[in-house]
Every structure is written in structure tokens, then in C-alpha cells.
C-alpha positions in Angstrom: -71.2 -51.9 34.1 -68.6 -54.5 33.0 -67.5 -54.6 29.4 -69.2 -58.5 29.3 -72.4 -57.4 30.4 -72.4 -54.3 28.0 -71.7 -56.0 24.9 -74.6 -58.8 26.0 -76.8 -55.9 26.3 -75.7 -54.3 22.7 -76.1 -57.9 21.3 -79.6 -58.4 22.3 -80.8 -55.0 21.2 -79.1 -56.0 18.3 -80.8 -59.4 17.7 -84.5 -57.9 19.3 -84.6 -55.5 16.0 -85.4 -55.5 12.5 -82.1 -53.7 11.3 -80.9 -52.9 7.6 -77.8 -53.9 8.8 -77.9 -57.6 9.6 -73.8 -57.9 11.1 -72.1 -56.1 14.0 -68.5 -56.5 15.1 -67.9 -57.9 18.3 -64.0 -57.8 19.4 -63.2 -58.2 15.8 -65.8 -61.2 15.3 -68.6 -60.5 12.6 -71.7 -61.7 14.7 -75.5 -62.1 12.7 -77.7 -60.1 14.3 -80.6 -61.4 12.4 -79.3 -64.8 14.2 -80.8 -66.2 17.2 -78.3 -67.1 19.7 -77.8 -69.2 23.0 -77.9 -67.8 26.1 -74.2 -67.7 27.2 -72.7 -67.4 30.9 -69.8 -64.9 31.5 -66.9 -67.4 30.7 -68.4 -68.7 27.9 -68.7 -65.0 26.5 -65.0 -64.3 27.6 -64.2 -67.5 24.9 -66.1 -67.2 22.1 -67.0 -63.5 21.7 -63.7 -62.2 23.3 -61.3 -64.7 22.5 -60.3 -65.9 25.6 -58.8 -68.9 26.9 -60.5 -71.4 29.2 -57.5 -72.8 32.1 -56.1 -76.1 31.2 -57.4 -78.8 32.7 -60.6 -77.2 34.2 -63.0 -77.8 31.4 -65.9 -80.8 31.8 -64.8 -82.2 28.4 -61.1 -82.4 27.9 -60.9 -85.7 29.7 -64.0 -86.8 28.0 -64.1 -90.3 26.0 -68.0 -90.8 25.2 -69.4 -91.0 22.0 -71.3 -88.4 20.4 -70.6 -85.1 19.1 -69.3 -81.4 20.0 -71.7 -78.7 18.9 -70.7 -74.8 19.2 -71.9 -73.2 22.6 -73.3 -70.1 21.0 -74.9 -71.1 17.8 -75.2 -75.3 17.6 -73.0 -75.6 14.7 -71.9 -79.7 14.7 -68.3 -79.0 14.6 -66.1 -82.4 16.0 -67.1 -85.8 16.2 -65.7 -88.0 19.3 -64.5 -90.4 17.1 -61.9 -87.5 16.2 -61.2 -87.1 19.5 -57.9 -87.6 20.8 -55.6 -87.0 24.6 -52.8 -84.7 23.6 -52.2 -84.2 27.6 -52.8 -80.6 26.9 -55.7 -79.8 29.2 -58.0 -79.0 26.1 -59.8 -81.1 24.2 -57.9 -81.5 20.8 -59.4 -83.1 17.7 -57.4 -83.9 14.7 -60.6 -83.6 12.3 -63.8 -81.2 12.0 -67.0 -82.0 10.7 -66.3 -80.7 6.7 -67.3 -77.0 6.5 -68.0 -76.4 10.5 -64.7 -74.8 11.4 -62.5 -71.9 9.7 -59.2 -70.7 10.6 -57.8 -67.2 10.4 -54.6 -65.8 11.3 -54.3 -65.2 15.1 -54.0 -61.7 16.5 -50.6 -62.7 17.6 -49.0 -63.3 14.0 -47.6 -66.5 15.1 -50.9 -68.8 15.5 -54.3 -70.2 13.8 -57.3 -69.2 15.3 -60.4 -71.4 14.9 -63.9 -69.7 15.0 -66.9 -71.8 13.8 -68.5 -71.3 10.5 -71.9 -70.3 11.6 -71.8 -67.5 13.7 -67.6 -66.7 14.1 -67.6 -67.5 17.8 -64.2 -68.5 19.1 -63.1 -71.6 19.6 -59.4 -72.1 20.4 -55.9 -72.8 17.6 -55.4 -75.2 15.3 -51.6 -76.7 15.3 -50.1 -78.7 12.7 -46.6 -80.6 12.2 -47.0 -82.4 16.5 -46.8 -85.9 15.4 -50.0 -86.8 17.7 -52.1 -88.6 15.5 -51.6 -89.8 11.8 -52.7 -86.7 10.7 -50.7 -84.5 12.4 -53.0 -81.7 13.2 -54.5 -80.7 16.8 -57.4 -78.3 17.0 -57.1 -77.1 20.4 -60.5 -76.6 21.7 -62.0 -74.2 24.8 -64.4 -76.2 26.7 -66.5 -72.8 26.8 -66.8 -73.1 23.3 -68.6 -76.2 23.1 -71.4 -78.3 24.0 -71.8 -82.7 24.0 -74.6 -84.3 22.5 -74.4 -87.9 23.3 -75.1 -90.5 20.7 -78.1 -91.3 21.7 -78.8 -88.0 21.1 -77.8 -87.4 17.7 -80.5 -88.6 15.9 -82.3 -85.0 15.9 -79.4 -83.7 14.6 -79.3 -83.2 10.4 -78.1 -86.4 8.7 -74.9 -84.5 7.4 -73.6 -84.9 10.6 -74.3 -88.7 11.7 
């Protein structure tokens, strides 16, 4: 059985149950269990509960310029608004601004990097880079398509007026 597969399983007999013991560690993320979670394909498991990294320029929204906002794959956190949106000819799609209290960054396995995992449920999302020069205020949140989902603006209006 793949490792992907097996930690699906573990996670769903995690969130099926009434445990004491309402956390479990997934590839060093701290994951809910008492949380009720998105479905997720294989990729988008590979990104946000394995940190993984998407290919550049494959993802459906890195080239993507409509208005709305980008809302966390796993757990539909708001976290970027298009309006923050911004072509760093990277083959991600790169933000310089979160929606205030939807993103946190931790130091990166690596030593060298940021890592951004959302608020909510610590999925991974991609690196944060400051100091580029792209946009006035010099930061680029490098984003894994895998790790996020549109909602157009027309769409918006169910969402919770923090986030408007």
C-alpha cells in the first residue's frame, strides 16, 4: 500500500472517532482530527500534508487574473485575495499579501527557507520570500496550486464578511 494512501486511511480513522486526543502528526504537520476535512486527490496530499512541490508552470491558477479569492484546498481557510495577486514569472502563483491571520510561517526543513502552512488546519502551502523587489512590498508568497482553491467573486458572498 503506498505511503499516500496509508496516511489517508490513518486520517480518516482518525477523523471517524471520538478520540481524547484531538491532534495527530502528519509528516511533522499537527492535523485536527476532530476537524472535518476535504476530500484531497493524490497530488494535492503530496502538497499540503507532505510538503511537496507542485511543477512550475503546470498548476490551473498561476496564470490566473480573475477576481475573487484563494481558499485552502484541505480546510477552506480564505487565505489570498486576487487583488494581491501578482506575475513573478515563477510558475506559482505568488501573492505579496494574505488575508490577516490566514497564513503562518515557520522555518523550512531546509534551514535556509520560510514555509507557509495555513492557519486552520497546518496544511502546506508553499515559501514566503522577502527582499525580490516585485511589488512595493517586497514580499512573494510562493503558492502550490495543490494547495488552493478559487472562489470567484461572484461567489464570495457566502463567504464570512471578514473576508470580502
Amino acid at each position: 500500500m503506498n505511503k499516500c494512501f496509508a496516511l489517508l486511511i490513518a486520517f480518516a480513522a482518525l477523523t471517524s472517532c471520538q478520540a481524547q486526543n484531538k491532534s495527530t502528526k502528519v509528516n511533522g504537520n499537527t492535523i485536527d482530527s476532530s476537524k472535518k476535512y476535504n476530500a484531497l486527490t493524490e497530488q494535492e496530499q503530496r502538497v499540503l500534508l507532505d510538503k511537496a512541490t507542485d511543477y512550475p508552470y503546470t498548476g490551473e491558477y498561476y496564470q490566473k487574473k480573475d477576481a475573487g479569492i484563494y481558499i485552502c484546498r484541505m480546510c477552506n481557510n480564505p487565505l489570498y485575495r486576487s487583488t494581491d495577486k501578482f506575475d513573478a514569472h515563477c510558475g506559482w502563483p505568488s501573492f505579496d499579501q494574505e488575508i490577516k491571520g490566514s497564513v503562518r510561517r515557520v522555518s523550512d526543513a531546509d534551514g535556509y527557507r520560510i514555509e507557509i502552512i495555513c492557519m486552520n488546519c497546518n496544511g502546506h502551502l508553499g515559501h514566503v520570500f522577502e527582499g525580490e523587489g516585485y511589488t512595493d512590498k517586497n514580499i512573494r508568497h510562493c503558492v502550490n496550486t495543490s494547495s488552493l482553491r478559487f472562489v470567484p467573486q461572484s461567489e464570495i458572498g457566502n463567504l464570512p464578511e471578514v473576508i470580502r
